[in-house]
N, C-alpha and C positions, 0 to 999 in steps of 0.2 A: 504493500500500500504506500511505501515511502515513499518510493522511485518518481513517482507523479509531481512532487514537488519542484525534485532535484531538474527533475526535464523542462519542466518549465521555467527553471532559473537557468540552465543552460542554452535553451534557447535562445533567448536575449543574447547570452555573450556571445553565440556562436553568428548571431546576426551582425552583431558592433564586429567583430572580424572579417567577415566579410566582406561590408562595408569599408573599414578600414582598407583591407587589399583591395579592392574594387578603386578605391581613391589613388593608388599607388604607393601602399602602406608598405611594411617588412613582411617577406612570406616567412612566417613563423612554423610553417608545416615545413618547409625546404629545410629553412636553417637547423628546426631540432631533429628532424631524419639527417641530417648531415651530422651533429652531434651523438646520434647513437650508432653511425657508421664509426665515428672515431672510434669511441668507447669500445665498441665491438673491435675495432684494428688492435686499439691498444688499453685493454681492460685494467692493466695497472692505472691508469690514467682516469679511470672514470669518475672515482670521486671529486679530483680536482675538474674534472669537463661539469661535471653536474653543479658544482659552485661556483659556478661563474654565473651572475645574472645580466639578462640583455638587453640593452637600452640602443634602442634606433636614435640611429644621428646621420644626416643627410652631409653634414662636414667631413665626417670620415672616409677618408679614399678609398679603403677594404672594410679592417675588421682591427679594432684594437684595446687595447686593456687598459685601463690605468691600477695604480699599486694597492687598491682598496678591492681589485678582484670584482669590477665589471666590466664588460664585455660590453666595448662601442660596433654597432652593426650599420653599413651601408645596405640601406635595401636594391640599390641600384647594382650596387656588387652580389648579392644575394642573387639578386637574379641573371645575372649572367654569366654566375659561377655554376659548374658543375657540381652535382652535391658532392661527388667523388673525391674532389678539388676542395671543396667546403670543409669536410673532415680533414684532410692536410691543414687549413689553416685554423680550424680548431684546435689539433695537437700544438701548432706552430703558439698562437699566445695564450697558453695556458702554463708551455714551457718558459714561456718568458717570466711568470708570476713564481713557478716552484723553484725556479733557479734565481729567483731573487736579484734579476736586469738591472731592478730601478735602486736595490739597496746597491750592490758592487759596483752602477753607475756614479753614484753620488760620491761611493768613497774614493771612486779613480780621478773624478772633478775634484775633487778635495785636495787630492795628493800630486794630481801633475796639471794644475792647474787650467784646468779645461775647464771653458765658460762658450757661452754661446750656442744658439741653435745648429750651426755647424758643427759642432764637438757634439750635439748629442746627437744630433743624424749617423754620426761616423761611431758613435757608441751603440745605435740601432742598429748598424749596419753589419758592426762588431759581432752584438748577441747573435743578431739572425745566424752569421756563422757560424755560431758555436752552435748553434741547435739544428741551423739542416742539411749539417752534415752527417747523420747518422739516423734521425727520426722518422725516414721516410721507405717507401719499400717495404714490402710485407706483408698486403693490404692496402697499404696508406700512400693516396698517390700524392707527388710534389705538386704542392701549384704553383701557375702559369707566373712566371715572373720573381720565383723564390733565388735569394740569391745565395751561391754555393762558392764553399773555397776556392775552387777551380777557375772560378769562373774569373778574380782576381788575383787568379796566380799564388795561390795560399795555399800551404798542405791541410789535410786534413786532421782533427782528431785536438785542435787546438782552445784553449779559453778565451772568453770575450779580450781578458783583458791583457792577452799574447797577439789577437788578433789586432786590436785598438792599433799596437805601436807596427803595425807591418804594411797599414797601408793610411795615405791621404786622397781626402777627395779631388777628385780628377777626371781624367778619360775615362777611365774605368766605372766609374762609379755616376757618370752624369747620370745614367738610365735610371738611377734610384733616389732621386731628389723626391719622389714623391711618396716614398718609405713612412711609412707613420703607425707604427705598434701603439702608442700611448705613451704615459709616463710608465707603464707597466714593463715597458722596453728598456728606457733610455734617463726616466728618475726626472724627464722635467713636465710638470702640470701642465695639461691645457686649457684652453679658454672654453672647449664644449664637455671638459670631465666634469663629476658633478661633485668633485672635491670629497677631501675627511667626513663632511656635516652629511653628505648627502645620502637618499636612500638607498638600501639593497648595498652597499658596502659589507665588507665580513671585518669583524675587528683581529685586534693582535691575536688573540688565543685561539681564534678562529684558523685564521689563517696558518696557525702552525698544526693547528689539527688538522686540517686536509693536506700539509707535506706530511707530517707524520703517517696518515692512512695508507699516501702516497707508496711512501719510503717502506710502509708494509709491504704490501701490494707484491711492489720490487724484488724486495727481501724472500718473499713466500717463492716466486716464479724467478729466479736469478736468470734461466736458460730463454727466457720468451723478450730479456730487456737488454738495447745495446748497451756497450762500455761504456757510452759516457754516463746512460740513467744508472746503472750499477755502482760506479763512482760516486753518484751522487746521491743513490740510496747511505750508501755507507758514510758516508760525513754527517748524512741528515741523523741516524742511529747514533752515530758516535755523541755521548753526552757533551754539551758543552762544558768547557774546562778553566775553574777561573784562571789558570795559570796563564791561558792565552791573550785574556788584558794585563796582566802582568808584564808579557815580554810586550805587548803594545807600549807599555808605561818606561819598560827598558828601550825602547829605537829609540822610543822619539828625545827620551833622555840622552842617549849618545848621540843626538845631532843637535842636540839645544846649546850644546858648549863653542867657543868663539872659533870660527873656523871649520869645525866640526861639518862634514857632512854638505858642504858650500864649493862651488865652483864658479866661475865669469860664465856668464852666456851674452851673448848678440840679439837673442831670441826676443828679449823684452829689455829694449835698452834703458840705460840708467838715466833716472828724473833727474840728475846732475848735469844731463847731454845739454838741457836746456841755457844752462850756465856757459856752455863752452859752444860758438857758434861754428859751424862748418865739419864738429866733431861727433862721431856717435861711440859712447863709452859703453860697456858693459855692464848686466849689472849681474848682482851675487843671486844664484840662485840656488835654493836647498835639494841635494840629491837623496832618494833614500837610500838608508845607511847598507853597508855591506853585514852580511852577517853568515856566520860560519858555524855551524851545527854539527858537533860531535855525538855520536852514537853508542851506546855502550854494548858490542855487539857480544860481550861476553857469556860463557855457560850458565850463567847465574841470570840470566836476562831471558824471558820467557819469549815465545813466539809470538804470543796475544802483546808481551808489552811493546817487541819489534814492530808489527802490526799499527797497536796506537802512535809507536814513534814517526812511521811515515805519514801520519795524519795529520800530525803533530809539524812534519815540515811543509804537507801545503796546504796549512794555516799561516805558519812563516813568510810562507811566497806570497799569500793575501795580502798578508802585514806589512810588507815592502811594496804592495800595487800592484803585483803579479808579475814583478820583475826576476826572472827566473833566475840572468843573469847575478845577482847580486847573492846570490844564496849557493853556498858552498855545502858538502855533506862530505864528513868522515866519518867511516867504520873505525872503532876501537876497543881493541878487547886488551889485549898486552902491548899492541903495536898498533901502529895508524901509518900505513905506508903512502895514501893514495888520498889526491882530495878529487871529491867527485863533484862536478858542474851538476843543477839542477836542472835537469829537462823532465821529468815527469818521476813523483816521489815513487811508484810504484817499481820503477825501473833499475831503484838504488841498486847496487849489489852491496847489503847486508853482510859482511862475512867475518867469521870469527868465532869464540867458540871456546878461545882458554881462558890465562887469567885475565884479572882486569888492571889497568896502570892507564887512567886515563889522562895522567901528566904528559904521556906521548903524543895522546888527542890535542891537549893544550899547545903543544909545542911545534906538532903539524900545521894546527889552524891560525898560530902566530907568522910561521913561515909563508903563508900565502901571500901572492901580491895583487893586485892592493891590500893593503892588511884590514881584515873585517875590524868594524863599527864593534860589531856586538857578538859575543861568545855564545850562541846558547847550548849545552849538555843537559842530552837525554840519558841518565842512569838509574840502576839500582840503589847507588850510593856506594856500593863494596869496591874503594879505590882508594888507594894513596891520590891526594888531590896537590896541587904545584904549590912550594914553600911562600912563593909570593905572588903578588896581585897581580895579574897581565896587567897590559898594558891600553886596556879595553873594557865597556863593560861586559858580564858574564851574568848569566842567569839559568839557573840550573832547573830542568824538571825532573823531580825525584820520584819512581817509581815504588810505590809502596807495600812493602810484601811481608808477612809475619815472622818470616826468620829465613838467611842465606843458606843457598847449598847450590852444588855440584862443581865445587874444587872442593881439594885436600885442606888446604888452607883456611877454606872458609865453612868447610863442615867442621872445625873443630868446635865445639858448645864453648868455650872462651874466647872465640873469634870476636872482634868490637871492631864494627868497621870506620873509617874515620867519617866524620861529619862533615857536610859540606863548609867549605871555609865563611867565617862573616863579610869577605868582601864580595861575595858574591848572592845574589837574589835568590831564593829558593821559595820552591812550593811545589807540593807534593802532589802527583797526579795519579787517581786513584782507578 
């Protein structure tokens, strides 16, 4: 006997839709058949496809997001996309919001001073990179106009913010001036978003609960997700660590000192130029600091905490702006023969295995040139630590475990291993 009601209140809406389309509204049957193509390509994804809400906007060139998790929709794109096509560019900015575009945008503007609409287009241009290169295929077809490493001469398999420093706008790139993800891309507000206040936004907890579900999802099926979503299932699982604003609080302290961390550039001449006519002077500009990451690759160091430590370094690489170069990795267990360049943490070779003497580590990572800003050691603690202060700051994460073993040495029950020295930062990572 219910049902009578409900039909007769569904009527009505189903009339104002039609109408609405009839006027040359948003085809909302296209576009969410095209949302459950995606979901169906790629069901890890569904929760975050399903929390996105869609608000029609006739400004938007396609389809785009802003960082509160709505979905700006072109009806004119709607309809002359393929829905096939439609599900690609649902996957395409839903990725932009889990991988957190608009927060790692702001902090690369922050750090290498990037302002202006230009710098965020080439920071769209960035993400779209990182994400379609591997999201499509499978099911899920590219759409018409998606742009690919290749297409600017870029290898594959890279982050926004590796991709940021390899190219400028140019030839290459005139064809996408019309590029427009949202703030949910690129981290700068528009004039048609409907901003913080507005409705259908998800808040902070919200939001982390649909990466969370995500990062499930992931986790559950590892065999049905590319490397890059698996990558990033795994950092989203891994707890955050307060130790990680810590060495934030150590960089930026080794670059605050006079000199520290400072070079001339041409780039942005000096407000002194004004003083001297016909002359254009230089001015100081802050680099981030070099830092050099020793490993305690010794028997006494478990797989799971090897594991957390390469996690541990590309948070590092974040912390420096994603400058890979700047970030050094040594293995040390009794010895530290070899300093390894940062190109992707998983790649490290780990090796070692006996005792531990990470004063070798210190002594390695002093020898490198340029000589790193900042020391950070990842250990157990069971180490003779170096009689005196480098020459740098040093910040230690300490791996915390209820009692040492597997050397001779250190299985002895009177073993006391030494404590990290006071001149150096510590905090324990659990």
């Amino acid at each position: 006997m219910t049902p009578r009601p409900a039909l007769k209140e569904a009527a009505p809406e189903a009339a104002r839709e039609g109408a609405h389309r009839a006027a040359g509204g948003l085809d909302l049957d296209k576009l969410y058949t095209a949302r459950l193509h995606a979901a169906r390509a790629r069901p890890y994804l569904a929760t975050a496809l399903f929390a996105l809400h869609c608000v029609e906007s006739r400004t938007v060139p396609t389809m785009a997001v802003d960082r509160h998790w709505r979905c700006y929709v072109s009806p004119a794109f709607v309809d002359h996309t393929p829905v096939e096509e439609l599900a690609g560019v649902w996957v395409h900015e839903v990725s932009h919001l889990l991988r957190d575009h608009h927060g790692r945008s702001d902090r690369v503007a922050r750090e290498r001073g990037l302002t202006g609409p230009g710098e965020r287009l080439r920071m769209n241009i960035a993400a779209d990179l990182e994400i379609n290169d591997d999201i499509y295929g499978d099911g899920l077809a590219r759409p018409e106009g998606a742009v690919a490493p290749a297409s600017l001469g870029l290898p594959e398999g890279e982050l926004m913010e590796d991709y940021l420093r390899q190219f400028r706008l140019g030839p290459l790139t005139q064809g996408l001036v019309w590029l427009d993800c949202g703030s949910g891309a690129d981290g700068l507000d528009r004039e048609w978003e409907l901003g913080p206040d507005g409705a259908y936004g998800l808040s902070a907890q919200e939001r982390d609960a649909v990466r969370f579900r995500v990062a499930q999802g992931i986790a559950g099926r590892p065999g049905d997700a590319p490397q890059g979503w698996r990558r990033w299932a795994e950092e989203a699982f891994h707890p955050p660590q307060p130790w990680r604003e810590l060495l934030g609080a150590a960089v930026r302290a080794a670059t605050s000192g006079s000199g520290a961390g400072q070079d001339y550039s041409y780039g942005r001449p000096a407000r002194r130029s004004a003083g001297v006519p016909g002359a254009v002077l230089p001015s100081l500009r802050r680099r981030p600091p070099r830092v050099a990451v020793v490993i305690d690759t010794s028997g006494s160091v478990s797989d799971t905490e090897l594991g957390s430590a390469l996690l541990e370094v590309a948070a590092i690489s974040r912390t420096v702006g994603g400058r890979r170069d700047l970030v050094s990795v040594i293995a040390c267990d009794a010895a530290a023969p070899t300093v390894h360049p940062l190109c992707r943490a998983e790649d490290i070779p780990l090796v070692g295995g006996g005792g531990t003497d990470l004063r070798t580590g210190f002594a390695t990572a002093l020898r490198t040139r340029p000589r790193p800003d900042v020391v950070v050691v990842l250990t157990d603690g069971q180490t003779p630590w170096p009689a005196a202060r480098p020459p740098c700051r040093t910040v230690v994460g300490l791996f915390l475990r209820p009692r040492p073993h597997a050397s001779s040495v250190e299985d002895d029950p009177d073993y006391e291993p030494d404590v990290p020295p006071d001149w150096a930062r510590v905090v324990v990572i659990e």
